[in-house]
C-alpha positions in Angstrom: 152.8 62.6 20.1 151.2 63.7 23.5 147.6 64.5 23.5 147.0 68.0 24.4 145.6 68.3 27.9 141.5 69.4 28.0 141.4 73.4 29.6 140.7 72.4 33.5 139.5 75.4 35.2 141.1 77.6 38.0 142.0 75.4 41.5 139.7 78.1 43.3 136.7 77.0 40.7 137.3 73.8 41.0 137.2 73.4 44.9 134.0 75.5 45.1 132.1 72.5 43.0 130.1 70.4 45.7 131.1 66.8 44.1 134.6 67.8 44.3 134.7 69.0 48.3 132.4 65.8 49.0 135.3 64.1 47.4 138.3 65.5 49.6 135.5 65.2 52.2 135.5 61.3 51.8 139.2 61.4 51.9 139.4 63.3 55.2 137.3 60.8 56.7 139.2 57.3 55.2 142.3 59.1 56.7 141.1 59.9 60.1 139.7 56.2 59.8 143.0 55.1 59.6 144.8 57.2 61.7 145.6 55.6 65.4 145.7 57.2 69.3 148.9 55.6 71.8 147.7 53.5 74.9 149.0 56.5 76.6 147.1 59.3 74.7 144.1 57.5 75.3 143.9 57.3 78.6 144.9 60.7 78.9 141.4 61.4 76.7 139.1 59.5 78.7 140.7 59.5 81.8 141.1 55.8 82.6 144.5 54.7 83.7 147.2 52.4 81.4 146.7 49.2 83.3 142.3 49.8 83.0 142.9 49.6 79.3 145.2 46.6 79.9 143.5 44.7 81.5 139.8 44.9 79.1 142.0 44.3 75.8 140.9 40.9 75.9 137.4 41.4 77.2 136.5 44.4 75.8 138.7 44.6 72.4 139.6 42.6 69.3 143.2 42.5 70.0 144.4 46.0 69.2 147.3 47.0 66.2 150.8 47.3 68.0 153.6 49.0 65.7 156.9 48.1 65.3 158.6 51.2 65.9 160.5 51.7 69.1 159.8 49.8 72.5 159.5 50.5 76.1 160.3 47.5 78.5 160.3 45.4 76.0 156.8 46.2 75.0 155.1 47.4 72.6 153.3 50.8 72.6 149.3 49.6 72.4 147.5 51.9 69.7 143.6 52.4 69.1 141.7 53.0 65.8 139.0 55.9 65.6 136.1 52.9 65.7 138.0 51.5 69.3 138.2 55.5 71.2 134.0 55.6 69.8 133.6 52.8 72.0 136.2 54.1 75.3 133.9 57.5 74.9 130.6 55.1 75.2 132.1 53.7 78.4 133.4 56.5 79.8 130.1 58.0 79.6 128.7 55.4 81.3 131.4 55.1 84.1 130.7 59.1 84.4 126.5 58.0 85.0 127.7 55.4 88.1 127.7 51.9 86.0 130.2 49.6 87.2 132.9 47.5 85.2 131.0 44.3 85.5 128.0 45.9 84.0 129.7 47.1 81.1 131.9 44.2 80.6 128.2 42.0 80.3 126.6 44.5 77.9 130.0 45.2 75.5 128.3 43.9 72.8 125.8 46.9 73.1 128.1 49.4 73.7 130.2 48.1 70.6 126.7 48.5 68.2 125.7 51.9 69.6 129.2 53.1 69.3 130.1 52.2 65.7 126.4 53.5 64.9 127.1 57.1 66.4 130.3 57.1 64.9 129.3 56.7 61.9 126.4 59.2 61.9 129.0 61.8 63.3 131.2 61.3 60.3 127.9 60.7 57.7 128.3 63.0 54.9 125.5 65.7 54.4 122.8 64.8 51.3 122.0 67.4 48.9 119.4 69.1 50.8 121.6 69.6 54.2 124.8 70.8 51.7 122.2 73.8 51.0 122.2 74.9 54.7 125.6 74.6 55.2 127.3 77.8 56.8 130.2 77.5 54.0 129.1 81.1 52.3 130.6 79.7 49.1 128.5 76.8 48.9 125.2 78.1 50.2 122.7 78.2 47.3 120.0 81.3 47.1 116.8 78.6 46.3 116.9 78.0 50.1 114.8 80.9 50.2 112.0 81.5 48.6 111.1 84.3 46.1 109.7 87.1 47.2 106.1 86.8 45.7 105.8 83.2 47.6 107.4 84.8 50.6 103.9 87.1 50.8 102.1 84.6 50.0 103.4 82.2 53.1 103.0 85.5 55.3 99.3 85.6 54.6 98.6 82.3 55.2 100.2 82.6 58.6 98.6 86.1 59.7 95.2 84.5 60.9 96.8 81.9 63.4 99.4 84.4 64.9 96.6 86.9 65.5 93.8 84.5 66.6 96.5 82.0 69.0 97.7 85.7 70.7 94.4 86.6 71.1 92.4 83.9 72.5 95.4 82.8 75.2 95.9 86.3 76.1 91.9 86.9 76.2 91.7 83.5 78.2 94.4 84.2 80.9 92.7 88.0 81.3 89.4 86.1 82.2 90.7 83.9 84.7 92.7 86.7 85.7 89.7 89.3 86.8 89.4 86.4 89.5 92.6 85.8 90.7 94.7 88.6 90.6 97.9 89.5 91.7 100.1 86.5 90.2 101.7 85.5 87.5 99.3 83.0 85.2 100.6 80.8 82.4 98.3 78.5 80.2 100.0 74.9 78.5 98.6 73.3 75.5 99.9 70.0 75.3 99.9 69.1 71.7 100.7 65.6 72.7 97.1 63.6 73.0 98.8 60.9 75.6 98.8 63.2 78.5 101.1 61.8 82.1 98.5 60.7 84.6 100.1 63.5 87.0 102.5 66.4 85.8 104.0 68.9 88.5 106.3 71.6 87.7 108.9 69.1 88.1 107.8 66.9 85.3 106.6 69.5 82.8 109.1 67.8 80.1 106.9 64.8 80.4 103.8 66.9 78.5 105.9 67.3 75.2 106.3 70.0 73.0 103.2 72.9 74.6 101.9 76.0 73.2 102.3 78.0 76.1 100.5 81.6 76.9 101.9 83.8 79.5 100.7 86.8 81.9 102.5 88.7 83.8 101.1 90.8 86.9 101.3 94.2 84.9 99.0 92.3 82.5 101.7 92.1 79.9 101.5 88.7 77.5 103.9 86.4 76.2 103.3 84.1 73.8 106.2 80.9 73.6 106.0 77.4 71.6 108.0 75.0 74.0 109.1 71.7 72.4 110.3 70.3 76.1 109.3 72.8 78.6 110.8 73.2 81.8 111.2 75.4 84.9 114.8 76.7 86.2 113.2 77.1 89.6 110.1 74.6 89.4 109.6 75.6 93.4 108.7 78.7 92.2 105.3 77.6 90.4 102.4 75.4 91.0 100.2 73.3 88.1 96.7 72.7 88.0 94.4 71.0 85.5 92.4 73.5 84.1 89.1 72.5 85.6 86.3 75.0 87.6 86.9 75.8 91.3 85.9 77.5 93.9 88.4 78.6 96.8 90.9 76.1 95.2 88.7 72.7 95.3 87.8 71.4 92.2 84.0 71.7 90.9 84.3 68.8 88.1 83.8 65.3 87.7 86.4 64.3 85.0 88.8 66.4 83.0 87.8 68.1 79.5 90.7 69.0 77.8 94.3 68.7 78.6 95.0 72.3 79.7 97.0 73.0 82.2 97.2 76.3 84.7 100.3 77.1 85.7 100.4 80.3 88.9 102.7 81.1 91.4 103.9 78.8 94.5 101.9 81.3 97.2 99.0 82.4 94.7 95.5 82.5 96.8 93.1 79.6 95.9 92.4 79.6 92.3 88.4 80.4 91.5 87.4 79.4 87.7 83.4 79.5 87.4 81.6 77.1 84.8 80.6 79.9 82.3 84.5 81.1 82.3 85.9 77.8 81.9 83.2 76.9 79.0 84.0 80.0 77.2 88.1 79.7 77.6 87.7 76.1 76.3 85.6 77.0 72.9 87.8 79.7 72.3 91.3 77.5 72.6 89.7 74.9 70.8 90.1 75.4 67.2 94.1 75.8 68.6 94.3 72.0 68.9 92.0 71.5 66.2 94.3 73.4 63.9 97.6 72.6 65.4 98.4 71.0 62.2 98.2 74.3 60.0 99.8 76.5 62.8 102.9 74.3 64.3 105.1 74.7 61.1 105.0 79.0 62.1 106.9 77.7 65.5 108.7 75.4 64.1 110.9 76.3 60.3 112.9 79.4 59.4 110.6 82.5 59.2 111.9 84.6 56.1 108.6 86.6 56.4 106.1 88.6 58.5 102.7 90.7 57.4 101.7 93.9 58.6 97.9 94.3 57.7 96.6 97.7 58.2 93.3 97.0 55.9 92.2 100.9 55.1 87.6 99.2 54.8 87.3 103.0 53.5 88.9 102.1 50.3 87.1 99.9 47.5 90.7 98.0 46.9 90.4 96.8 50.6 91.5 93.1 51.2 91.7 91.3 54.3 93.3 88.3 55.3 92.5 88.0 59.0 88.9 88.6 59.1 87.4 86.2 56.7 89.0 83.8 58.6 88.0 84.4 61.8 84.2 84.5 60.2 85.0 80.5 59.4 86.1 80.2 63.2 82.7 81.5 64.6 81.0 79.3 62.3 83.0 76.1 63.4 82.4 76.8 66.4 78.9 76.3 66.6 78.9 73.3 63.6 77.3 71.1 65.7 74.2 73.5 66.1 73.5 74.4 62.6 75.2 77.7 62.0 75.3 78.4 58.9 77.5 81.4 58.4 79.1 84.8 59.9 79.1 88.3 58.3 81.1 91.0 59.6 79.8 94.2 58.8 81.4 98.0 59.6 79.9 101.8 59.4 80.3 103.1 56.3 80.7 106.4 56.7 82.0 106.5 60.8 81.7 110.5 60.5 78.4 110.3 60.7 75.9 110.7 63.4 75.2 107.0 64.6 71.8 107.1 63.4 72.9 107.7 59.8 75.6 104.9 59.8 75.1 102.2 56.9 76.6 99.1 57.7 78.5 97.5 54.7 79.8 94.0 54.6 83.7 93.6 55.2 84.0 90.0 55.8 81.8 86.4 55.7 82.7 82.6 56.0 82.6 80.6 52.9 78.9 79.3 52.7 77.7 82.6 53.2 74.8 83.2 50.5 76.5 84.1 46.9 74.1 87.5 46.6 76.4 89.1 49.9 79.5 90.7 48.2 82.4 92.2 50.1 82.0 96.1 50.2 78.9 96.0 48.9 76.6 94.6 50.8 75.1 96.5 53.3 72.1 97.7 55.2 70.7 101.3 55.8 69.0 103.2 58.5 67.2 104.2 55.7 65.5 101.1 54.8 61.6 100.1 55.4 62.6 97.9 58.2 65.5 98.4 60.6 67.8 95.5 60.2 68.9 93.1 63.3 72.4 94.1 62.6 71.4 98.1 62.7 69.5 97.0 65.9 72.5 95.8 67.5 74.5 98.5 66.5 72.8 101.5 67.0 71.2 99.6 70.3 75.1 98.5 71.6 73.5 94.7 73.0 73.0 91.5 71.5 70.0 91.4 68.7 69.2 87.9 68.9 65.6 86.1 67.1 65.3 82.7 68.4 62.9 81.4 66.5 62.6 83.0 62.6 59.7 84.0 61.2 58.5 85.4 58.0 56.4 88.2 59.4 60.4 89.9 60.6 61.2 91.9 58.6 64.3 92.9 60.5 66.0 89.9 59.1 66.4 92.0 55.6 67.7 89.3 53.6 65.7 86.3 55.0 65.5 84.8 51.1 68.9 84.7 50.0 69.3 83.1 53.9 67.2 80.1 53.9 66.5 78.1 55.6 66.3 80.3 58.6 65.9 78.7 62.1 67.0 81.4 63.8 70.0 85.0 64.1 72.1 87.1 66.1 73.8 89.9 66.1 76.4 90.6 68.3 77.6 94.6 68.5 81.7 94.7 68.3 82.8 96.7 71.1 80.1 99.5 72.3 81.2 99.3 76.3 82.3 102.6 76.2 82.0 104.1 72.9 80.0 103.5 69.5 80.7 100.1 68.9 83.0 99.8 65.5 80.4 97.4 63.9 78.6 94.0 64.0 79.1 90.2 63.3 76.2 88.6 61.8 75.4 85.0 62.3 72.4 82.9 61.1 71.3 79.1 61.9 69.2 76.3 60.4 68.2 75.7 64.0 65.7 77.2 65.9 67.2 78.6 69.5 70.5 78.0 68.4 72.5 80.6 70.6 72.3 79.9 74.1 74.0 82.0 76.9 76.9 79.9 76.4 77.1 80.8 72.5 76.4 84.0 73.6 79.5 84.5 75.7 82.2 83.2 73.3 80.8 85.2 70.8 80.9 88.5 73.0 84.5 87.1 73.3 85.1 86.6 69.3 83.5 89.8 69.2 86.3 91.2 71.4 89.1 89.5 69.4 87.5 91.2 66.0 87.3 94.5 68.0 91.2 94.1 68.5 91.9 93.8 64.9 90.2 96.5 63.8 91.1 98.9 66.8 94.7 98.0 65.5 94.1 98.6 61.9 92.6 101.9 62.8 95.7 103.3 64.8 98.1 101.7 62.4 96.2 103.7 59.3 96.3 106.8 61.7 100.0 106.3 62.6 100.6 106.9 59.0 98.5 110.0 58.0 100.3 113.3 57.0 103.7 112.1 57.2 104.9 115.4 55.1 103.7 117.8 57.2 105.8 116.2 60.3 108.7 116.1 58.4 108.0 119.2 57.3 107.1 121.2 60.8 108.1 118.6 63.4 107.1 120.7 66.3 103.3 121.1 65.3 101.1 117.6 66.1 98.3 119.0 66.6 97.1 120.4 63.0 94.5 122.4 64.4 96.6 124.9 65.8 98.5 125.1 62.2 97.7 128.9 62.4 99.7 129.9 65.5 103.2 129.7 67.0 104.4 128.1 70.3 105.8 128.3 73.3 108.8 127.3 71.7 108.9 130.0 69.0 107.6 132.2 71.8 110.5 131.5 74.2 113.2 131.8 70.5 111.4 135.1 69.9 111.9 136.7 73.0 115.5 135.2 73.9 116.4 136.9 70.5 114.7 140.4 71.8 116.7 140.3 75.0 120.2 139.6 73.3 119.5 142.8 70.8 119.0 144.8 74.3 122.1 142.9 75.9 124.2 144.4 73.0 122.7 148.0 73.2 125.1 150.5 73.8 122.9 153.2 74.6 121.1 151.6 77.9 124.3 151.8 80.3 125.1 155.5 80.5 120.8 155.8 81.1 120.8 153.2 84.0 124.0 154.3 85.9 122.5 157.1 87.8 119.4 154.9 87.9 121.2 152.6 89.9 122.7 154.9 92.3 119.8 156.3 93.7 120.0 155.9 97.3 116.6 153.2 97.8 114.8 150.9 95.9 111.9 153.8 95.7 113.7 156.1 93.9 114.8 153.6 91.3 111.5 152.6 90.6 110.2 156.4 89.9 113.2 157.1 87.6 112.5 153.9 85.7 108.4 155.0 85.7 108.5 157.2 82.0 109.9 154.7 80.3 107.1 153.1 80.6 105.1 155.3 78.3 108.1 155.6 75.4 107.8 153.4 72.6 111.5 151.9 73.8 109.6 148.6 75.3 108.3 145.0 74.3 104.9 144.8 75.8 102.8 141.2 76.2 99.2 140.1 76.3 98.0 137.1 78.0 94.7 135.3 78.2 92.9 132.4 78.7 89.1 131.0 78.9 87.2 131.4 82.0 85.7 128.2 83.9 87.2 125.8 81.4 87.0 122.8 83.5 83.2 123.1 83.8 82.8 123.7 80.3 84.5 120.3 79.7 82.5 118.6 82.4 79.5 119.2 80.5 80.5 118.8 76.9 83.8 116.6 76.7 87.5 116.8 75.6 86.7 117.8 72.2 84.4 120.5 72.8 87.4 121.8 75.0 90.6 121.6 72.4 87.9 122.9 69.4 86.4 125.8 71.3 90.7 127.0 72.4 90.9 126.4 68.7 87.8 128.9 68.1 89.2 131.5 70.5 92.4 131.7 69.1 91.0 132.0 65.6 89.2 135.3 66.9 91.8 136.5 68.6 94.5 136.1 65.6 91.4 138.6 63.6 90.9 140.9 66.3 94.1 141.6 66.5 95.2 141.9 62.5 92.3 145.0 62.9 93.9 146.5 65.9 97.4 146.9 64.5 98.0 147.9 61.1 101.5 146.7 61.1 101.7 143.0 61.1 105.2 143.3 62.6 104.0 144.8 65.8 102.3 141.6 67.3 102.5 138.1 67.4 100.0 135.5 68.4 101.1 132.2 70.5 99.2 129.3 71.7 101.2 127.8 75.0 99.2 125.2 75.9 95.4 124.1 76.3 93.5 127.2 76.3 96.6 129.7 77.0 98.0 132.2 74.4 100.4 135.2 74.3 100.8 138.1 72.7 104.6 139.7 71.7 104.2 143.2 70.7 106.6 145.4 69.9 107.3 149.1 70.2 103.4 149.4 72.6 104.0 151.2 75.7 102.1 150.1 78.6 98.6 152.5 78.6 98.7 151.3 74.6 98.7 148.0 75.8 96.5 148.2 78.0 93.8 149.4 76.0 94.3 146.6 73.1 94.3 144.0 75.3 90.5 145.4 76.6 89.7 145.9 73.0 90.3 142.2 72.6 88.9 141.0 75.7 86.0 142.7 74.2 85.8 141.1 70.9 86.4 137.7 72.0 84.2 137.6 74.8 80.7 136.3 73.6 78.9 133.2 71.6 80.8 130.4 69.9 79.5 128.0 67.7 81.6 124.8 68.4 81.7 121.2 66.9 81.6 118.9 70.0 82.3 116.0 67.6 84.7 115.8 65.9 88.5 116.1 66.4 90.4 116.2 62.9 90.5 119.5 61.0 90.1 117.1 57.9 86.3 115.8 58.6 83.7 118.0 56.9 81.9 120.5 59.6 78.4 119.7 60.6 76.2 122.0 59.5 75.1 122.9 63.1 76.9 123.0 66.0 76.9 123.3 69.7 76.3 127.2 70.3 78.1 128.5 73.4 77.2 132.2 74.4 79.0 133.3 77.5 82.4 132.3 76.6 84.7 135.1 78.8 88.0 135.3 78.7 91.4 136.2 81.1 93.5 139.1 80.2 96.4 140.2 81.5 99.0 143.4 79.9 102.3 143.4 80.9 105.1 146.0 79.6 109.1 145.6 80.2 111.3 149.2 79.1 114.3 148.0 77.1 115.8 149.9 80.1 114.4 147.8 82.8 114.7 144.5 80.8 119.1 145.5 80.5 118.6 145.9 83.9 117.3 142.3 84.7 119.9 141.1 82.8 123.1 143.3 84.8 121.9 141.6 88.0 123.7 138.8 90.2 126.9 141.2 91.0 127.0 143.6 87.6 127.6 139.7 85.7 124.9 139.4 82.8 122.2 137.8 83.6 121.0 135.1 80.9 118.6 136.1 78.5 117.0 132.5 79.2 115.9 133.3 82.6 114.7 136.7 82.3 112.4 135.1 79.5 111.5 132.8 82.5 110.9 135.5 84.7 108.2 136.8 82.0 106.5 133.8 81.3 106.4 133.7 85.4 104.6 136.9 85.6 102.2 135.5 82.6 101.3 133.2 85.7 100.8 136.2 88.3 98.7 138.3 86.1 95.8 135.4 85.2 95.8 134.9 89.0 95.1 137.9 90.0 92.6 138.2 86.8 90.3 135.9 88.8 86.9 137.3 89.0 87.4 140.3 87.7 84.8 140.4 84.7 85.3 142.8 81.8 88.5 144.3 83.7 92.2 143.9 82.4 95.2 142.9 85.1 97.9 144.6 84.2 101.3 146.1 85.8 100.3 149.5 87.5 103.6 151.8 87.6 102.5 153.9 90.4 101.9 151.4 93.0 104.5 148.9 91.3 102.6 145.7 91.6 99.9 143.9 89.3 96.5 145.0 89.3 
């Protein structure tokens, strides 16, 4: 009796197990072993002629299979085993690089070893690890990757070095830059420690795999990891060591480091002081140093890439970068006994600077055990200004060279000890408040030299970066809804008012109702026949006073510019902001139907008025009334921009704020006229909207000077006055 065959499962299963394709694999391989190429098929392969492959049988070959099928003169045909073409495509290689016959024929032996070892490692079959990265879909497994908790993890780790490498080669290349400008300007860190006793552009290869920074004349930076650099036009560049010089000659004994410049062909002679190079060399240091934790970035598949926007405001605030680069500053000065870096930032940045507190964010790992993240921090407030507060609220280096305990300004001297000497070094402060400070204390006495102090100001730029890019990317995402929600509005502060836009929708949808009037043609007929433009213009005069028109105010604050010069850009957009708000009251008392007007902020300091159903004279009058009431003192923050930050409790007073007015009034009669023009064909709603915001223009112009006065269109003389 049979025995009853085990279930196997289906063919597609079974090919998809790995052992069984490495299987059919081995197969493939012993058959392709096997299989044998004609005399004639290989020389048509390598292109060597029948009677060249004659001829080194005996030399070159083991005597070669023949088969016993048919024959040709009596011969026959020669064939060649897989192992035998590896060796033809060895020599035809080296026929191809100029070698002659003899050569080859005297070194076979090598040719045979290094053939047969290729050919095997062409045909080696794939270990377990290299079956995982196969492109099969079907056999690619998912643990290739890592899980997603590990893939955040890797990202962190990473964030420091691909901030800090970007930011000291691009900080680096603008130094030398500022004195040599107008080229391009590369910088090449050989990882390699056996450097070529001379490198060109031609040789570059010969420096092995570079970390390579990159600035372009527009001052835009590249970053590139290169494992065998090279130039496709090497004319186009020249190399130099990266040493001082002075009008191109160099200003140093002996090489430092193995940096390498690289500018263009017809750059001017390079200068590169002492103090420049001294600082570019302390701050690409830790990038040889640490070439060991930052290579693998360059170098393995990236499944992941952080985003920090660190919100210091928050008390769940963590940073990744910033501890870090506290380490950096310390390492950098090991050798003179500092001891650690704090970086500290305003606590509450709406303040005046006099009232900021600065609060710890950041220190390197043998900072004293009592400074805690967030918590630490020093006041304006305290018995003793601190040397952090100093350099802050000062915006220049703090620095005590020698410690003593009669300073109090070194606030927490005893959890510091021992103390030979601090600095303090502001971050930023050229042009603005600076955004805080980084701390750093010593066990040596005169520890911070002018060199210390300028890679510092330089670390201090770097930490100035990170935060500058925090800040915007925190911005960026603020009050999302509301843009979704009204995507013409960005500036929140003028919420209350509608703009241009609406203004331009508002009236376009006026003119159309006109356009489709009935009523208008039979009244401007005999208008229009009136012998001369004169007579026209009197028969269109009473309209004027009917309530069958759409009237408009315009206005705008006097001597703007001035008021800007002395008080800034925010002053400006806040008091535009103030005027508009009084306006908007102004004129809810002046009309008791809301439906008659309509407030609209153009631009800058510039607002309309729609009103409907106001004859001119009416007009007129409101838009004095309103001059009247908005003319006057205005007390304006200077400080701050965002509607959100709380208002100071005193503010710039302003008192002789004057505005611009102008009235202008359009009959429905004489606005269906406009739009009949251009041979009886309709005239587009759109540009007789233009034509109105044109005479907007006109009537601020001729407004100029004419204090307490109204410009407006005069019907008798028919011009603006």
């Amino acid at each position: 009796m049979y025995e009853q065959r085990k279930s196997l499962p289906s063919i597609e299963e079974y090919l998809r197990h790995s052992d069984t394709q490495e299987k059919i694999q081995r197969k493939i391989i012993e058959a392709r072993s096997a299989a044998t190429v004609t005399i004639t098929r290989a020389s048509e392969m390598f292109d060597f002629s029948d009677t060249q492959l004659r001829d080194w049988d005996n030399i070159i070959f083991a005597s070669s299979p023949r088969i016993d099928g048919a024959r040709q003169d009596d011969k026959k045909h020669r064939q060649y085993s897989r192992a035998q073409l590896d060796i033809l495509a060895a020599i035809r290689i080296l026929k191809d690089s100029d070698y002659s016959i003899t050569e080859i024929k005297q070194n076979i032996a090598t040719i045979r070893n290094v053939a047969n070892q290729l050919g095997q490692e062409v045909f080696a079959l794939p270990t377990a690890a290299e079956r995982k990265q196969l492109l099969v879909e079907t056999t690619q497994e998912r643990s290739s990757v890592p899980p997603i908790d590990q893939l955040l993890d890797n990202a962190d780790s990473e964030l420091f070095w691909r901030f800090y490498i970007a930011s000291a080669l691009r900080l680096s290349l603008m130094l030398l830059h500022e004195d040599n400008l107008d080229t391009i300007m590369g910088l090449v860190l050989p990882l390699d420690s056996q450097i070529p006793a001379s490198v060109s552009t031609v040789n570059i290869a010969d420096l092995g795999p570079c970390l390579i920074g990159w600035l372009r004349p527009d001052l835009s930076f590249s970053l590139l990891y290169d494992p065998l650099p090279s130039f496709e036009q090497h004319t186009d560049f020249r190399m130099h060591p990266l040493q001082p010089m002075r009008s191109g000659f160099v200003q140093e004994d002996r090489r430092q480091d193995n940096t390498w410049l690289v500018v263009q062909r017809r750059a001017l002679p390079l200068n590169i002081s002492f103090s420049v190079l001294t600082a570019i060399r302390r701050l690409l240091a830790p990038l040889y140093q640490g070439k060991d934790d930052w290579l693998p970035i360059f170098s393995k598949e990236q499944y992941s890439f952080a985003f920090p926007a660190t919100d210091f405001s928050s008390s769940l605030a963590y940073d990744v970068i910033l501890p870090k680069l506290a380490d950096l500053i310390v390492d950098l000065g090991h050798d003179k006994g500092w001891k650690f870096a704090s970086i500290l930032t305003p606590h509450d940045a709406l303040l005046p600077v006099s009232q900021h507190k600065l609060v710890l964010q950041a220190k390197s790992k043998k900072a004293p055990e009592t400074f805690e993240t967030g918590t630490t921090r020093v006041s304006p407030l305290d018995e003793v200004i601190s040397v952090s507060l100093r350099a802050y609220q000062g915006g220049r280096i703090c620095y005590r060279h020698l410690y003593t305990k009669n300073d109090l300004s070194v606030v927490h001297a005893e959890d510091e000890q021992p103390i030979g000497s601090v600095i303090a070094i502001p971050i930023g402060g050229e042009e603005a408040t600076p955004l805080g400070v980084i701390y750093l204390a010593s066990s040596e006495q005169d520890a911070f030299d002018p060199g210390d102090q300028h890679v510092l100001r330089l670390m201090a730029r770097i930490v100035q970066e990170l935060l500058l890019t925090y800040q915007t990317r925190l911005q960026i995402t603020k009050a999302l809804k509301p843009l979704i929600n009204n995507p013409a509005l960005a500036d929140r502060a003028f919420a209350p008012f509608s703009s241009e836009t609406d203004f331009i929708a508002d009236t376009e949808k006026l003119l159309r109702n006109i356009l489709e009037r009935e009523d208008l043609e039979p009244l401007l007929r005999p208008i229009l026949e009136l012998p001369n433009k004169k007579a026209q213009n009197a028969a269109m005069a009473p309209y004027y006073s009917t309530n069958d028109v759409v009237s408009f105010i315009c206005f705008d604050i006097n001597d703007q510019t001035n008021l800007t010069l002395r008080h800034g850009e925010i002053m400006r957009r806040n008091l535009s902001r103030e005027v508009g708000r009084q306006a908007k009251g102004v004129l809810a008392t002046l009309f008791t139907n809301i439906n008659d007007w309509k407030l609209y902020q153009a631009y800058d300091d510039r607002y309309y008025v729609l009103l409907k159903g106001i004859p001119l004279e009416e007009a007129r009058i409101k838009a004095g009334s309103l001059k009247e009431a908005i003319d006057g003192a205005y007390q304006i923050d200077a400080l701050r921009f965002s509607t959100d930050q709380p208002r100071p409790p005193e503010m710039l007073v302003e008192e002789n704020i004057t505005v611009r007015v102008g009235a202008s009034c359009y009959p429905a009669l004489k606005l269906y006229e406009l739009m009949q023009r251009d041979n009886n064909k309709p005239y587009p709603a759109e540009s007789v909207t233009a034509i109105i915001k044109r005479d907007f223009d006109t009537l601020l112009k001729v407004g100029l000077g004419m204090e307490g006065k109204v410009a407006s269109w005069d019907v008798p003389e028919w011009d603006w006055k």
